[in-house]
N, C-alpha and C positions, 0 to 999 in steps of 0.2 A: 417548567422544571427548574427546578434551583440547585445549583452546583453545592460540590457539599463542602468542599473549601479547595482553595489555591495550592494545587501540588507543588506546582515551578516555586512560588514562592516558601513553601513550607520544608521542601528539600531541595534547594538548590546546586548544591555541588553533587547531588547523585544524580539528578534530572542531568544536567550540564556534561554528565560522562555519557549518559543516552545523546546527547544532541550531537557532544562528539563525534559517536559513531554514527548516528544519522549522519553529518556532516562527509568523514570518511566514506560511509557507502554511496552516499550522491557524488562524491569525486572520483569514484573505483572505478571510474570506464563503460560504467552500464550506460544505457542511451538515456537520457533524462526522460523520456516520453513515455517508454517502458517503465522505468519505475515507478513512474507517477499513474500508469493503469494498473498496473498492480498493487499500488498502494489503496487505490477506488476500488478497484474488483473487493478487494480484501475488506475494505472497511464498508462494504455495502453489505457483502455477506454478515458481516459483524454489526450491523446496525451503528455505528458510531458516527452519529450527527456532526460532531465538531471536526474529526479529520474528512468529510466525506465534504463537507464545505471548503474546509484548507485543502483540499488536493484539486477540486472540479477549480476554486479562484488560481490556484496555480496554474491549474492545465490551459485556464482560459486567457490568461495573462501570457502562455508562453505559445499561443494562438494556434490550441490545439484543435481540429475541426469537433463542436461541441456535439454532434451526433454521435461518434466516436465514445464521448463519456455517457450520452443517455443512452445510448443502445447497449451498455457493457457487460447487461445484468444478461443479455441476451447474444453473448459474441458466439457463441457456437453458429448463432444462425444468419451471420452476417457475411460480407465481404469486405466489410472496414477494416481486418487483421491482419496483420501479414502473421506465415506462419512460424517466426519466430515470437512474435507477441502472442501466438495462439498457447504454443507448449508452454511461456511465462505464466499467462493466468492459468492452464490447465493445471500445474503445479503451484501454483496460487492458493487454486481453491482446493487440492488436494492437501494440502496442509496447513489451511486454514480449520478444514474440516477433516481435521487428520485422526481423533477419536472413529469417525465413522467412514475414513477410507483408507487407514494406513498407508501413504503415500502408495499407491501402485507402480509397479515397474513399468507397465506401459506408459505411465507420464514421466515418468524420470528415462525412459528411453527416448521418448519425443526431445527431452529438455535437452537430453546427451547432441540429439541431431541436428541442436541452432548453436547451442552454448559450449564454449571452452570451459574445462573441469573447473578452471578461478573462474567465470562467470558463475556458474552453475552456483558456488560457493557463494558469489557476491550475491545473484538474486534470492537464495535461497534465507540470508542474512537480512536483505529489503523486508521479505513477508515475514522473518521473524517478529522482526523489529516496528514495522507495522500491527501487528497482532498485538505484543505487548504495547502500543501506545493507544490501541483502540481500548483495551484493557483498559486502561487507565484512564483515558476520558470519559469511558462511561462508567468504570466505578466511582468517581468523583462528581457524575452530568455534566464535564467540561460541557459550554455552548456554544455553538455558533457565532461570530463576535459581531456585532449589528453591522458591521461594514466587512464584506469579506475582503479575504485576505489580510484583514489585520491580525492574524495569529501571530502568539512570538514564538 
């Protein structure tokens, strides 16, 4: 598949205000580990080849046990979660797939029973933010970069 042209380079000072807040929500106090499964949960459901490479090289880079990423598609039926990562991706994929499950209160009651109301905010801002960049790679076929983890 061929990219259909260079976002980053074709709007740079808009992309540059997303990386910002990318930037700011990785330094908000969420666990880095969490983000970075929710960012894979998210962009698996989403099919998005280029972050699903950029997140699994980061996760592996930050030596995260890689069972943990290939089993993720499947965490309900695991015991690699702890159950605050559980409620994270439960409301991951409820507003990923928020057309078809209008965020439920029973996942936003889970997420009340791990996370502080500013957590809840901050991860809730992650899976946005996520969404809109998976967006974006694949309206464009951003690729995979021959070497992972060479994303900018």
């Amino acid at each position: 598949m061929t990219p259909r042209l260079d976002y980053l380079a074709t709007a740079p000072a808009l992309l540059g205000k997303m990386l910002e807040l990318e930037e700011a929500l990785t330094s908000s106090g969420l666990d880095l580990t969490l983000i970075e499964l929710v960012k894979m949960r998210v962009s698996q459901i989403n099919g998005c080849a280029f972050c699903l490479d950029m997140h699994a090289a980061i996760m592996k880079k930050s030596g995260e046990d890689m069972r943990r990423v290939v089993l993720l598609p499947a965490w309900r039926e695991t015991a690699f979660y702890t159950p605050r990562e559980r409620a994270a991706l439960a409301w991951a994929e409820a507003l990923t797939l928020v057309a078809e499950t209008h965020a439920p209160d029973a996942d936003f009651d889970a997420l009340r029973a791990h996370f502080t109301d500013q957590e809840v905010v901050q991860l809730t801002l992650v899976i946005g933010m996520i969404n809109h960049w998976n967006r974006i790679a694949i309206g464009f076929r951003a690729q995979p970069r021959p070497s992972a983890g060479q994303h900018g």
